[in-house]
C-alpha positions as CSV (number, residue, x, y, z in Angstrom):
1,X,-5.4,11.9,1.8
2,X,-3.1,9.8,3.7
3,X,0.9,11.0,1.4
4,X,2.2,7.6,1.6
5,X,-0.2,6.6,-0.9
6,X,2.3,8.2,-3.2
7,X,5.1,5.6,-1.3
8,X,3.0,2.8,-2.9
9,X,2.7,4.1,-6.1
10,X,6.9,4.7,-6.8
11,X,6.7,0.8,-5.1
12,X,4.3,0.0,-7.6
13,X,5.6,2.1,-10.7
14,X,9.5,0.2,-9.7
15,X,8.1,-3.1,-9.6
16,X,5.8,-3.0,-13.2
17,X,8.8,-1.7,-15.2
18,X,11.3,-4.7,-14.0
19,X,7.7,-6.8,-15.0
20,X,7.2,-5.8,-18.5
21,X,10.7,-4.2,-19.5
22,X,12.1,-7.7,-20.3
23,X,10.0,-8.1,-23.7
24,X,12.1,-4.8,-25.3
25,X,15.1,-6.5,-24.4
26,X,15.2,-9.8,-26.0
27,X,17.0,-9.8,-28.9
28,X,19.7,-8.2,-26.9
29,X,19.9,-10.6,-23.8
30,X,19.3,-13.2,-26.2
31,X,22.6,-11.9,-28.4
32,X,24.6,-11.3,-25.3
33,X,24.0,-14.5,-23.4
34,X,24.0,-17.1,-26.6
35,X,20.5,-18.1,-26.8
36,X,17.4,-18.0,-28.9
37,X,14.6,-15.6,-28.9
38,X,12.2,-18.5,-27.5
39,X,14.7,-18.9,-24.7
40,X,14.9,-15.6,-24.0
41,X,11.2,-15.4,-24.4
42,X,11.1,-17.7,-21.1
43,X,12.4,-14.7,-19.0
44,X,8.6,-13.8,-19.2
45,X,7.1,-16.8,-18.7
46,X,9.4,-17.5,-15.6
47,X,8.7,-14.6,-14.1
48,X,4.8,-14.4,-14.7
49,X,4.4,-17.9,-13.2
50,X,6.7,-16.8,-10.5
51,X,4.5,-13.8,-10.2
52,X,1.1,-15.5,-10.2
53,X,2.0,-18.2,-7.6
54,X,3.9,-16.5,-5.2
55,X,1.6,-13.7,-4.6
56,X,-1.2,-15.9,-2.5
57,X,1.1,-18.0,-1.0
58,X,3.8,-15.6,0.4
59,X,0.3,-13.5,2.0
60,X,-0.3,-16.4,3.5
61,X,2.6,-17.0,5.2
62,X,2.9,-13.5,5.9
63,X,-0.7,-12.6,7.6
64,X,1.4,-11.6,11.0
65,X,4.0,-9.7,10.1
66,X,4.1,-5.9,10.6
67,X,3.6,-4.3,7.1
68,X,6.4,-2.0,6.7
69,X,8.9,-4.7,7.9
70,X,7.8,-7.1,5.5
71,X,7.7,-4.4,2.7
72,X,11.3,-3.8,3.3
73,X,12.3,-7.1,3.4
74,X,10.2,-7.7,0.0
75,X,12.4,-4.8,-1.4
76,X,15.5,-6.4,0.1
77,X,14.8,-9.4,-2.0
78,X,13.7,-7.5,-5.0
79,X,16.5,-5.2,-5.1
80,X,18.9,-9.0,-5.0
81,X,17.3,-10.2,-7.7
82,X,17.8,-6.6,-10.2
83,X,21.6,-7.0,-9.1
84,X,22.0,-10.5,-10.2
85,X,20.4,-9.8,-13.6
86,X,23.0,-7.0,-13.5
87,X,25.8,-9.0,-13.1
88,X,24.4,-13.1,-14.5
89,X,27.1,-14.1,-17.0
90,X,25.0,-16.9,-17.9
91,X,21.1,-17.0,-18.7
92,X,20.6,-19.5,-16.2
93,X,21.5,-16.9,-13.1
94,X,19.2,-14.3,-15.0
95,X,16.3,-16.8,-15.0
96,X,17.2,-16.9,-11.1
97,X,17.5,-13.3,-10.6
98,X,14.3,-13.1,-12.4
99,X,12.9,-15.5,-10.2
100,X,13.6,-13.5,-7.7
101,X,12.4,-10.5,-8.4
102,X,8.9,-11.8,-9.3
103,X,8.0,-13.8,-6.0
104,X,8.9,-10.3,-4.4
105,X,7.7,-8.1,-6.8
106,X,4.0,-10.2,-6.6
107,X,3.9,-9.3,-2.7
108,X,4.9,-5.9,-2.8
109,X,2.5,-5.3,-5.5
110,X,-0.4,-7.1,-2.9
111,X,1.2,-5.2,0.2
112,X,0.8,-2.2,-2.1
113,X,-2.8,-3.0,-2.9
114,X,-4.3,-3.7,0.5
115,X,-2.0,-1.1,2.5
116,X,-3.7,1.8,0.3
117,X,-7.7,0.3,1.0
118,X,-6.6,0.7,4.7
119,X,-4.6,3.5,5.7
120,X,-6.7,6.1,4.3
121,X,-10.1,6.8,5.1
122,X,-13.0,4.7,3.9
123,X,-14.3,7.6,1.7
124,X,-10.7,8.0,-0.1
125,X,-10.4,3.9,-0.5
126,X,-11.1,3.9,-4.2
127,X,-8.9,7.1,-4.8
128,X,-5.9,5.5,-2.8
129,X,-5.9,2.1,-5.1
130,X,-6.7,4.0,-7.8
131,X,-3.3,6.0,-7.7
132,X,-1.5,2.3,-6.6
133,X,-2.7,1.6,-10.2
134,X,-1.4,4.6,-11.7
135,X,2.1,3.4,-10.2
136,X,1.6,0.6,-12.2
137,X,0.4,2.6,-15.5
138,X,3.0,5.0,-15.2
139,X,5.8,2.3,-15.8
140,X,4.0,1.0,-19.0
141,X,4.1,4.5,-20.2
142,X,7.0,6.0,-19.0
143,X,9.3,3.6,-17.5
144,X,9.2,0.6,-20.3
145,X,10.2,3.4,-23.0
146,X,13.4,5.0,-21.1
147,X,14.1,1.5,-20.0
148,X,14.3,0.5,-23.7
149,X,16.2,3.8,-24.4
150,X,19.2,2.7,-22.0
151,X,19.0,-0.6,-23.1
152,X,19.8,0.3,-26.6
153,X,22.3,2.8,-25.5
154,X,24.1,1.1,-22.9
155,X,23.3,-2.8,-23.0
156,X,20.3,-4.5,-21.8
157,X,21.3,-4.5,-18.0
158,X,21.7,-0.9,-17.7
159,X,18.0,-0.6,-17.0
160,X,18.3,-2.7,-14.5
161,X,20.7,-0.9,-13.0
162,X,18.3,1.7,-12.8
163,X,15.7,-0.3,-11.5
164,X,18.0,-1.3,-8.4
165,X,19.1,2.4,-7.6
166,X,15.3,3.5,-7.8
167,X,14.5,0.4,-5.4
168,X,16.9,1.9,-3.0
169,X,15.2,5.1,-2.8
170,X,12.5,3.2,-2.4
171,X,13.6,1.2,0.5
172,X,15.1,4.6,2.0
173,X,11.5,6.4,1.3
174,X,9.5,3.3,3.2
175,X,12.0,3.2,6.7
176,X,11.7,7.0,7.1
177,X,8.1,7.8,6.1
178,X,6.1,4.9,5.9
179,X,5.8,3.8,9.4
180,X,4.1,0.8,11.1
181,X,1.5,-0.3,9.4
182,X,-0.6,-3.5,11.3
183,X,-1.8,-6.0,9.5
184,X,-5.5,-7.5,8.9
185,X,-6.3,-10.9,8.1
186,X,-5.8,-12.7,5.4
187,X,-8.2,-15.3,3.2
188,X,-6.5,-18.6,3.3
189,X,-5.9,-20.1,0.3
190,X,-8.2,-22.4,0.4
191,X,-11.5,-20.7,1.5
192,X,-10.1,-18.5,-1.7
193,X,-10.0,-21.2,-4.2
194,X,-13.2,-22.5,-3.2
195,X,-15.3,-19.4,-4.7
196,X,-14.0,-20.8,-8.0
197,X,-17.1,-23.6,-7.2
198,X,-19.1,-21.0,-9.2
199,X,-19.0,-21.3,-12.6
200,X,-19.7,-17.7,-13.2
201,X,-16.2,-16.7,-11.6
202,X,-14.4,-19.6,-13.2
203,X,-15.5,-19.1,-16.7
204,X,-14.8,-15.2,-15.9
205,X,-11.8,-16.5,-14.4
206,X,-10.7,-18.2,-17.7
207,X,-11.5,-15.7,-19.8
208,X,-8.7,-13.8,-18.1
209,X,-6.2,-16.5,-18.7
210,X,-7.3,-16.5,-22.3
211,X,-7.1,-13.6,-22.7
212,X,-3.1,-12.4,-21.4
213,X,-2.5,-15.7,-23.2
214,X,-3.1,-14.7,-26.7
215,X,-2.2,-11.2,-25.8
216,X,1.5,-12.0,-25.0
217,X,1.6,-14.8,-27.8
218,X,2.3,-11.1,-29.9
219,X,3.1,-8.7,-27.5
220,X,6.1,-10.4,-25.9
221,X,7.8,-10.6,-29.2
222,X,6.6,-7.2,-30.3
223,X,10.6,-6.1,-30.5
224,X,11.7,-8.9,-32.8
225,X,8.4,-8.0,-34.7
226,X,9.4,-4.4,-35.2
227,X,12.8,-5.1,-36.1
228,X,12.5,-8.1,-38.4
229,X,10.0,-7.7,-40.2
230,X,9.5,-3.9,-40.1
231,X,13.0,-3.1,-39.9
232,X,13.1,-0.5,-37.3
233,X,15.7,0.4,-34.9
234,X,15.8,0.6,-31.6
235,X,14.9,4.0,-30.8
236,X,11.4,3.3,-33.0
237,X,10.8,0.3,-31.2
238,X,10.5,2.6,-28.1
239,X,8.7,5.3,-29.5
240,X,6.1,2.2,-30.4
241,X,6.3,0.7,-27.2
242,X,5.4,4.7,-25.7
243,X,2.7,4.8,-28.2
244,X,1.5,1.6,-26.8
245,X,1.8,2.5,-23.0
246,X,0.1,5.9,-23.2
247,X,-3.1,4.0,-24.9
248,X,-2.9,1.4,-22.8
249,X,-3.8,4.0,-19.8
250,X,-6.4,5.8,-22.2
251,X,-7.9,2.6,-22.6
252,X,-8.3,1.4,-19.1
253,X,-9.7,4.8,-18.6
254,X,-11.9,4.0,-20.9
255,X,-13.0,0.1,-20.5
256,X,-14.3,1.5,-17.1
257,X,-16.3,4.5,-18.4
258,X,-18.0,1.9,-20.9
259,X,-18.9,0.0,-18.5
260,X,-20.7,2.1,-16.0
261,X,-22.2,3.2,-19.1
262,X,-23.6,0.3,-20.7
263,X,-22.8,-2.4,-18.0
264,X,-20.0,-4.8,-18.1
265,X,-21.6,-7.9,-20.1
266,X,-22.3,-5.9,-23.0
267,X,-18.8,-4.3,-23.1
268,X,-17.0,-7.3,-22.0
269,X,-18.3,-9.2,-25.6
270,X,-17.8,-6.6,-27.5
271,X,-14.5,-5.3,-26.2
272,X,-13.1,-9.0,-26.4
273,X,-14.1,-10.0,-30.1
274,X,-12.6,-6.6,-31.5
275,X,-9.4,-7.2,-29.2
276,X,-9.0,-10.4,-31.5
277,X,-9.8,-8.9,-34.6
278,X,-7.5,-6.5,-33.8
279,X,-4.5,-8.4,-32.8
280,X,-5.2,-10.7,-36.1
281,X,-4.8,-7.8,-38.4
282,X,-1.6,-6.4,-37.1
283,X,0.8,-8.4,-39.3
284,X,-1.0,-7.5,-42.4
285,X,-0.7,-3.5,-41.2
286,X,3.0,-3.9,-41.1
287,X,3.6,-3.1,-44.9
288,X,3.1,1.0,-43.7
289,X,4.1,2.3,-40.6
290,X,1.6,4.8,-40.1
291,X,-1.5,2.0,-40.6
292,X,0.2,-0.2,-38.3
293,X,0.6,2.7,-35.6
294,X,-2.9,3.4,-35.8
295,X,-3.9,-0.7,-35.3
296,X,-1.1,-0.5,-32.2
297,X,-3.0,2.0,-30.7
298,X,-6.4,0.5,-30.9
299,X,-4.8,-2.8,-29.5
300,X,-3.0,-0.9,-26.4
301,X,-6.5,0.8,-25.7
302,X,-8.4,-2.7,-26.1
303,X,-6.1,-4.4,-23.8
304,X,-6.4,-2.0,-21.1
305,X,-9.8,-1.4,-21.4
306,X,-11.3,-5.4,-21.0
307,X,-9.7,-5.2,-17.7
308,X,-12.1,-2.9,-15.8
309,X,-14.8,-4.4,-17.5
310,X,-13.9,-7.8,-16.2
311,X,-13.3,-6.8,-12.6
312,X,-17.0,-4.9,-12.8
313,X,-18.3,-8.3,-13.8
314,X,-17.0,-10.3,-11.0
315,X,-18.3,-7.5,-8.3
316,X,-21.3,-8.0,-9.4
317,X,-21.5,-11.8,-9.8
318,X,-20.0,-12.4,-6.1
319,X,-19.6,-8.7,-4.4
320,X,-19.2,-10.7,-1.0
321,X,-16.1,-12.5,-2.5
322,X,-14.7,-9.4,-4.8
323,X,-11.6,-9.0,-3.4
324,X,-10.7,-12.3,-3.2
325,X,-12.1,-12.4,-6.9
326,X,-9.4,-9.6,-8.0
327,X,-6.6,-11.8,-6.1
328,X,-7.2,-14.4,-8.1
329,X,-7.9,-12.5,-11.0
330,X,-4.3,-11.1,-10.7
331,X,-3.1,-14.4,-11.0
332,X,-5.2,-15.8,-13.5
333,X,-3.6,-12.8,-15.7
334,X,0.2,-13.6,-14.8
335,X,-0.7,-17.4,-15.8
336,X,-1.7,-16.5,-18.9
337,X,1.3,-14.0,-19.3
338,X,3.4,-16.8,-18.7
339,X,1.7,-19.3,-20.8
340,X,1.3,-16.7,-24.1
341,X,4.9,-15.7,-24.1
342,X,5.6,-19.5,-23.8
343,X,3.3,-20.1,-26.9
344,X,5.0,-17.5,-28.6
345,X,8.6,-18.8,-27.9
346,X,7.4,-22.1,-29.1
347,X,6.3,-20.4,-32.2
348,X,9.3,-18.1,-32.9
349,X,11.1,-21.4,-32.6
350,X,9.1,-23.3,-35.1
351,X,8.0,-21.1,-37.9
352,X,8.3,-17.3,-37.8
353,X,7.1,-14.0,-35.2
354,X,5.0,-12.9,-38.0
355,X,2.7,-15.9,-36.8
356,X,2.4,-15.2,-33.8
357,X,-0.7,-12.6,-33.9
358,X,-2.6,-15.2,-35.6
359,X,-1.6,-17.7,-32.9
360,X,-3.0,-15.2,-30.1
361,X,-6.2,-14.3,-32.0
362,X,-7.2,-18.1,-31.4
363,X,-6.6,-17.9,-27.6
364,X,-8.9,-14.6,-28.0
365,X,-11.3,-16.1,-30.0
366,X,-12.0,-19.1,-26.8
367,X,-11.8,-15.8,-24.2
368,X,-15.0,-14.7,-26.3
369,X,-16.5,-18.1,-26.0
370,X,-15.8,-18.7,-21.7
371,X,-16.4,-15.6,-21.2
372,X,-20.1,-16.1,-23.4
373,X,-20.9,-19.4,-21.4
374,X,-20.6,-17.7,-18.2
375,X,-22.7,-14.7,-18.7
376,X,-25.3,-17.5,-20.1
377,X,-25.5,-19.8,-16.7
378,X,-27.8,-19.2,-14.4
379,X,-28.1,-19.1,-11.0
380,X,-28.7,-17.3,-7.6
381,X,-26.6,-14.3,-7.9
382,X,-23.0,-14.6,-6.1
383,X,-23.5,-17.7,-4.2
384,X,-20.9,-20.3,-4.5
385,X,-21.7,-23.6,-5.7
386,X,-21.4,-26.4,-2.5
């Protein structure tokens, strides 16, 4: 198999820690910088919504440009925006620099995506996006944890310095190895947003959103969650958060095995009304740290393991629109990243993060029912409704 597959990964694996390294951090950008923990909860949302809309458009735009080139200007811009969140004195060039980095980071995780389905073979297709994704995992796993580790060592931006060193190797390992790549046509926006006529993929599509949305409603305040009300340090709230990451990728392992197994309606149901019961029940494991390790993991595995599921699902609603499905699927996910950590802000603001969980278990609760209603319609399979 084509070995700049590997390229894409390190691209991918830079680009998902600067993405989810953030929620560790906010208690100390918010100390540092003189704001709340909602404020600094808006890094997230910022940078999801940045991340959702930028990715289709900047394709678009993009469709003619030679694929290296515009990978290396991407990283240009990406490795900016790391350096002004190194040096922002003020929260408001941080939300810039975050800005930043997500309209880039959205297309080089895309260019990533669709330059490993077509510079390998057709038989090592699934192989090559498969180890893109493992890019991504391995920064849940590994690069969120050291990332917190420096952060509580040497200040929040030190990870970012990181981040910008690594995206120089990465720029250096694209303009000596990567080479041109030409690219293929893009799905305009439009003709994209128009398979959402079916309500199969828009209920499916929701469900999504719901689902990130009461996700991050907890998750993105998982750090003030650890350390107010369990009272744990910094270096346990990485040791959680590696806990977390290495289920997560045993999960989405997982979700996928299930549903080969038993098909993706089934698992999709069920996966989605424990992932609610789950997130409900954290607060009340937090009086024991071992209990609430245990519900952590079976979380981190849940939200991993819907995802496959869900992508199965819309294959076989609309296989001739599936990759224009997991486009907007991708974005469907950052929307409701952004709109759960917003949630959350909102509710660290007004009452206190142990509500949060019970906030999110709601927005779980409605994935469960969208994601019901569309496995109940009925109609010819993947056509779009005119």
């Amino acid at each position: 198999m084509d070995k700049r597959i590997y390229l894409l990964a390190i691209i991918s694996f830079v680009v998902g820690m600067v993405e989810l390294i953030i929620g560790g951090l906010l208690d100390l950008v918010a100390a540092d910088l003189g704001v709340s923990l909602g404020q600094a909860g808006l890094l997230i949302t910022v940078f999801s919504l940045s991340f959702a809309i930028a990715a289709p458009i900047l394709l678009t735009i993009t469709v003619k440009m030679e694929r290296s080139r515009l990978m290396m200007i991407s990283l240009a811009v990406f490795l900016a925006g790391n350096i002004v969140a190194v040096f922002s004195p003020l929260y408001s060039v941080l939300l810039f620099g975050r800005i930043l980095a997500a309209a880039s980071g959205s297309l080089l995780i895309a260019l990533c995506m669709t330059m490993a389905s077509y510079i390998v073979s057709e038989e090592y297709r699934a192989r090559a996006i498969g180890i893109v994704f493992m890019g991504i995992s391995a920064s849940l796993v590994l690069g969120v944890p050291i990332g917190l580790m420096l952060g509580n060592a040497l200040g929040w931006r030190a990870p970012f310095v990181m981040i910008s060193a690594l995206t120089v190797l990465s720029m250096a390992g694209v303009y000596f190895f990567m080479g041109k790549v030409a690219p293929k046509p893009a799905v305009p926006i439009g003709i994209q947003l128009k398979t959402l006529k079916s309500r199969k993929i828009a209920l499916t599509q929701i469900t999504s959103f719901l689902l990130m949305t009461g996700h991050l409603t907890f998750y993105a305040y998982l750090t003030p969650f650890l350390k107010m009300k369990m009272g744990l340090d910094g270096n346990w709230v990485s040791i959680v958060y590696l806990i977390f990451g290495i289920a997560a990728v045993i999960g989405g392992g997982l979700g996928g095995l299930l549903a080969d197994r038993f098909g993706a309606k089934p698992v999709i149901l069920t996966l989605v009304a424990m992932f609610g019961i789950t997130i409900f029940t954290l607060p009340f494991a937090a009086f024991s740290l071992p209990v609430f390790l245990i519900i952590v993991v079976i979380w981190s595995m849940l939200s991993w393991a819907i995802t496959p599921a869900i992508h199965s699902y819309l294959i076989e609603v609309s296989p001739e629109t599936s990759d224009i499905q997991q486009t907007l699927n991708n974005s469907a996910v950052h929307m409701g990243m952004a709109f759960g950590s917003m949630i959350g802000g909102i509710m660290i603001e007004t009452t206190s993060v142990e509500y949060n969980a019970a906030a999110g278990s709601i927005f779980i609760i409605m994935a469960l029912g969208t994601a019901a209603l569309s496995m109940a319609k009925k109609g010819r399979r993947g056509a779009l409704t005119e």
